[in-house]
N, C-alpha and C positions, 0 to 999 in steps of 0.2 A: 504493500500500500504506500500510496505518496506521501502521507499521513507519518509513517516511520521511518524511509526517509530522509525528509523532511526534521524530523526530532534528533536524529543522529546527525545530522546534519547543523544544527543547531548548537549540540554538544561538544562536536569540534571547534567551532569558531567559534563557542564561549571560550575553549581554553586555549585556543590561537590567540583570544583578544587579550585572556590575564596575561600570556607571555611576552605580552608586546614591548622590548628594550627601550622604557626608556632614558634617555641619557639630559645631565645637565645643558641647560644652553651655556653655549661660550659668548664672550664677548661682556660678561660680566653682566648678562642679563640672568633675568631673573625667571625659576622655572623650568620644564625641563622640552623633551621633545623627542618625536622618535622617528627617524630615517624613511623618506618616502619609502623605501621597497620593503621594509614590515608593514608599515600602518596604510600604506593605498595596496596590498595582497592582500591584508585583511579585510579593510573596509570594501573593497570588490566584492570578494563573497559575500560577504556579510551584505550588500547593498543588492546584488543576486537572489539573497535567500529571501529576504524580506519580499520582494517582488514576486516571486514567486510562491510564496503563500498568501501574501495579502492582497495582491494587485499592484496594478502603478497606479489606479485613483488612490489607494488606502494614503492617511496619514501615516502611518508607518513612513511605506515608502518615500511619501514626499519630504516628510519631516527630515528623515535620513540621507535623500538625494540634493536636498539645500544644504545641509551644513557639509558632506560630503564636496562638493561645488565649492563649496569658499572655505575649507581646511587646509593648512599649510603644513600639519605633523605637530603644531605646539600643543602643549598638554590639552589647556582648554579646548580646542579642537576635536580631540582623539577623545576625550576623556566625555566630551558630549555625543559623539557617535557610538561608544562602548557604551551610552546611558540609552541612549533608544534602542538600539542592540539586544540589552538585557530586559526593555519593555517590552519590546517587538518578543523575544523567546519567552518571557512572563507570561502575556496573553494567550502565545499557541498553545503550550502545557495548558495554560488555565481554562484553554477550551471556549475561549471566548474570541474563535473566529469561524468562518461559515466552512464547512467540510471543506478543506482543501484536493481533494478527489472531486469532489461533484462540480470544484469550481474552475479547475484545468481540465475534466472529461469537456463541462459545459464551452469551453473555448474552443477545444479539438473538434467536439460534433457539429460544433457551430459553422465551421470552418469547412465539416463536409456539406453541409447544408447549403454552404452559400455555391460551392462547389456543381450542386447537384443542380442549382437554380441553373445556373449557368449553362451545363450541358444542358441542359432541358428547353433553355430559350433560344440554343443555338441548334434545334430540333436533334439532340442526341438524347434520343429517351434512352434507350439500352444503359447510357453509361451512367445518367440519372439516379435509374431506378438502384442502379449498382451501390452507387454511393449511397442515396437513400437507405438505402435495405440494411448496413451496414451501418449507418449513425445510431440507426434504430433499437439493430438488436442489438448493439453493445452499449447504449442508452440506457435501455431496459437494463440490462444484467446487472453494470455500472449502480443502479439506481435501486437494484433489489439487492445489492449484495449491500451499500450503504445502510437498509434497512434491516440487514441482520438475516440476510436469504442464503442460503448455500446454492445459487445457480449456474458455476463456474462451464461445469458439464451438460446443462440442461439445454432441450431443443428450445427454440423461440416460445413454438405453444407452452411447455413446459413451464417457461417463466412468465408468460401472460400468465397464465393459470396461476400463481404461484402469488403473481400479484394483487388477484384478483381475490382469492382466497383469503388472501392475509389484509383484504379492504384499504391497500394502497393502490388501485384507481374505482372510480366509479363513476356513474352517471357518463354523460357523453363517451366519455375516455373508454369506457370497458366494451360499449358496442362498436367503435372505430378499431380498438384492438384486436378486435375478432377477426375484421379482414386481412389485417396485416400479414401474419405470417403465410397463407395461401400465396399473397402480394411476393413475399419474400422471398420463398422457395420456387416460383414462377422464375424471379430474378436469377437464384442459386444456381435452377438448374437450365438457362438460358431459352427457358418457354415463353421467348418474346411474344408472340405473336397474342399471348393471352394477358398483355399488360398493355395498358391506356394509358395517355397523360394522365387522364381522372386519376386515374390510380396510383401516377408516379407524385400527383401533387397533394393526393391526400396521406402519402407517408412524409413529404415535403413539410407541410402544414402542421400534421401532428407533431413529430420532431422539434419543431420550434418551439410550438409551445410546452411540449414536454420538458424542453430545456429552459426557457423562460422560466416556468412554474418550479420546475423540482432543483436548476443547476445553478442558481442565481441567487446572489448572497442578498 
């Protein structure tokens, strides 16, 4: 899971950042300072990871990528990027940010999505439905394995049913999902002739909002 990690990940460049050398200023200044190539290798990562869990809108990041921008290696500098650092990793442990799985799957699918519009207005339904069909079912699994599902090995009906069961979708969503995997396995096993736009734009359309609703912080 990206969720783990993610937390190992964390746990390194906490202790990359205690070991950071720093050394007194000369010049008979006051203070100390530590060598671009420790504290910009650190704070790299470190400005990486936070992005990567939180986003680039998050305060996290922005917080981090401003004073990262105007740090010169002086204490106060360093010493204020190691303090958001250890906020930034406070909050992840504390659980007080949106599933970082749902919220990197939700950018990936998204991406096949815009992908699939594309083929599909450029009258490539074949490679549409392909992409589509695959946002979907790993969507789904993505999103029932989040809810505590063991779907890893399941066929697509498998995990509709699974989801259905465990009343993580209903109304609308449970009778739209019924067509899908027929949809799917049409695609699988390249029985073009029995897939439609209609068909390629109603796994399109669900998709989105599937990820709107369930992958979005």
């Amino acid at each position: 899971m990206l969720s783990d990690i993610f937390a190992k990940r964390f746990i390194e460049l906490e202790q990359k950042s205690e070991a950071l050398p720093f050394q007194p200023n000369g010049g008979g200044m006051q203070g100390s300072n530590v060598s671009a190539e420790f504290w910009c290798s650190w704070a790299t990562s470190a400005q990486n990871l936070i992005k990567a869990v939180f986003g680039e809108g998050s305060p996290h990041y922005q917080n981090f990528k401003e004073l990262y921008d105007d740090c010169s290696g002086y204490d106060y500098g360093v010493r204020a990027l190691q303090g958001l650092f250890r906020s930034a990793k406070e909050d992840f442990e504390g659980g007080y940010v949106f599933n970082v799985d749902l919220r990197v799957s939700g950018e990936v699918f998204g991406d096949f999505v815009v992908m699939a519009k594309h083929a599909l207005s450029e009258g490539h339904k074949d490679v549409a439905v392909v992409l589509a069909s695959a946002a979907l079912e790993d969507t789904l699994k993505r999103f029932a394995a989040s809810k505590g599902l063991s779907v890893t090995s399941s066929t697509m009906t498998e995990v509709v049913n699974a989801l259905k069961s465990n009343g993580l979708v209903s109304g609308a969503q449970k009778s739209l999902l019924d067509a899908m995997p027929k949809i799917r396995n049409y695609a699988m096993h390249a029985d073009w002739e029995k897939i439609s736009e209609p068909d390629v734009n109603s796994i399109i359309g669900f998709v989105e909002q599937f990820l709107l609703t369930n992958f979005s912080p």
